[in-house]
C-alpha positions in Angstrom: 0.0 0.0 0.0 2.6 2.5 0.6 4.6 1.9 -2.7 1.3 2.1 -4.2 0.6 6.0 -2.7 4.1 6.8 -3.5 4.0 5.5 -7.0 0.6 7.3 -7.3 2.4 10.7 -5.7 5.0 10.3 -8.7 3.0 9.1 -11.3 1.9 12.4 -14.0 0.9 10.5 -16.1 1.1 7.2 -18.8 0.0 5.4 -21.9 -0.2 1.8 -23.0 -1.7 -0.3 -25.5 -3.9 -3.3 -24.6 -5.2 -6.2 -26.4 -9.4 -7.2 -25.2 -9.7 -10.8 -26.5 -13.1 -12.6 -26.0 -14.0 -15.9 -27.3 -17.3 -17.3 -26.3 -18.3 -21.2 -26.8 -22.0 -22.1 -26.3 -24.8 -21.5 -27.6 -26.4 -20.6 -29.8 -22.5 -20.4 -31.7 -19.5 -19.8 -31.0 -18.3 -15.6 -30.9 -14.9 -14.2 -31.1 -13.9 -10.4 -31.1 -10.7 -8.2 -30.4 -10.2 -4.7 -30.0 -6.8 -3.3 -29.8 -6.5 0.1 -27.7 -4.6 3.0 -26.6 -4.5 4.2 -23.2 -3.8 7.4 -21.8 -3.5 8.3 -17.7 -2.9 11.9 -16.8 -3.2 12.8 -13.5 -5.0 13.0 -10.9 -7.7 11.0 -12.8 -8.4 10.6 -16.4 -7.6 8.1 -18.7 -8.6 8.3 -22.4 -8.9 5.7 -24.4 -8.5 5.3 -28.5 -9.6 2.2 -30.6 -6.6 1.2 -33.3 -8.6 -1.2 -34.2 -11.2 -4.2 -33.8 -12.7 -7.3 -35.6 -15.2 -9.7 -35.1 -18.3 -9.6 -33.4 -20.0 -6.3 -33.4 -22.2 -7.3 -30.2 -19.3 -8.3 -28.2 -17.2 -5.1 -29.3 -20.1 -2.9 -28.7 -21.4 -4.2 -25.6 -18.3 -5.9 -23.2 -14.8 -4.1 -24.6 -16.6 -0.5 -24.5 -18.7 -0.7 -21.4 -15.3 -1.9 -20.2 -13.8 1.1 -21.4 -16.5 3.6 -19.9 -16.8 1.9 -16.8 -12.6 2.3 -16.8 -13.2 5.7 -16.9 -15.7 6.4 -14.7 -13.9 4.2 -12.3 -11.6 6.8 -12.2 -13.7 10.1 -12.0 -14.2 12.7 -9.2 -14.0 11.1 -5.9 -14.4 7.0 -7.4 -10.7 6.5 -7.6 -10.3 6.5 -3.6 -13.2 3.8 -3.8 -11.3 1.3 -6.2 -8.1 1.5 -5.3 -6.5 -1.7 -4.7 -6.1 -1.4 -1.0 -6.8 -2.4 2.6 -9.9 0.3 3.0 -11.7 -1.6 -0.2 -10.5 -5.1 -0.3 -9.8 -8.1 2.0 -5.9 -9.5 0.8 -5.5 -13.9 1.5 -1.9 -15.2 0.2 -2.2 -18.1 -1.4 0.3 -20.5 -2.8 0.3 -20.5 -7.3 2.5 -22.6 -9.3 2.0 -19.7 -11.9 3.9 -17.4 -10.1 7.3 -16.9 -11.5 10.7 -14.9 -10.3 9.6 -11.1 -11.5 6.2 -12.2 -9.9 6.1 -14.3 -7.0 3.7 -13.1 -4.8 -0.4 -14.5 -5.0 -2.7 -12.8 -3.7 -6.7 -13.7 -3.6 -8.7 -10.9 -3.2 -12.5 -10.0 -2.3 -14.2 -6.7 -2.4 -15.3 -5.5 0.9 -18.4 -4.3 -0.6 -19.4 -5.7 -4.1 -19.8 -2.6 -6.4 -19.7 -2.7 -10.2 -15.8 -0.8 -9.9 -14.3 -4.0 -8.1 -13.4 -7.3 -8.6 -12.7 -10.4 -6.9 -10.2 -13.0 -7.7 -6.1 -13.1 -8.0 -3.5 -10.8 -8.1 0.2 -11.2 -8.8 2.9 -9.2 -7.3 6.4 -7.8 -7.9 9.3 -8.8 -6.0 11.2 -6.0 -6.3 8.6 -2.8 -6.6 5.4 -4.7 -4.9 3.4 -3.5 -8.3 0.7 -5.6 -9.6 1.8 -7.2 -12.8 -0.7 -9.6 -13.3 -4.7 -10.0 -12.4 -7.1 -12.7 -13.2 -10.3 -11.5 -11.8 -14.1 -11.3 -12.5 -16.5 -8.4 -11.5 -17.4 -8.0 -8.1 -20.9 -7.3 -9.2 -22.6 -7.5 -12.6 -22.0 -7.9 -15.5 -20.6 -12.0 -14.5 -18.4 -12.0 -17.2 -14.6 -13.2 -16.4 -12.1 -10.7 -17.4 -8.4 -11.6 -17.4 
């Protein structure tokens, strides 16, 4: 939690790119669809997001990867930030042992939302051995949507 304040003190801002993958087996037939972004954190809190591109289904595009996005962003507005931070005040931390931990990452954590809102999640985190940043979650909403998200 402290490097986490003091990274967040440093931090003016960032960009990224990410890759949203979703492949969906069942019925009535099988969907696929990616979306390839850009990401952009100023602070104190906004992100901006850009779409380079995206294929395949237009349901899953328009209705999981950009409510993802939005809900990103709101996640982040006014006074929401201090209520999804990972930390103590808004989630309950378990180590756990993980034979998918590896040397950068080592460190498991499971963890549950305090109070279920549409912001948090519950599942894993991995940690870093040498900064204690999270570089890896496998988690699923907290509340709805149910869809897993890794």
């Amino acid at each position: 939690m402290k490097r986490n304040a003091e990274r967040a003190n440093a931090l003016g801002s960032y960009r990224g790119r990410r890759l949203y993958r979703l492949d969906y087996v069942g019925f009535p037939k099988h969907l696929h669809a990616e979306m390839l972004v850009d990401m952009r954190y100023t602070a104190p809190a906004s992100k901006e997001f850009t779409v380079v591109s995206q294929s395949g289904e237009k349901w899953i595009i328009d209705h999981v990867f950009k409510r993802l996005l939005e809900t990103e962003r709101a996640a982040v507005e006014g006074e929401n930030w201090k209520h999804t931070a990972l930390d103590n005040q808004n989630y309950k931390f378990t180590s756990v042992a993980d034979d998918g931990a590896d040397e950068l990452c080592p460190y498991a954590l499971a963890v549950e939302p305090k109070v279920p809102t549409k912001f948090l999640y519950r599942g894993r985190v991995w940690v870093n051995a040498k900064n204690f940043a999270v570089c890896r979650i496998e988690a699923q909403p907290a509340k709805n949507p149910s869809i897993s998200i890794t």
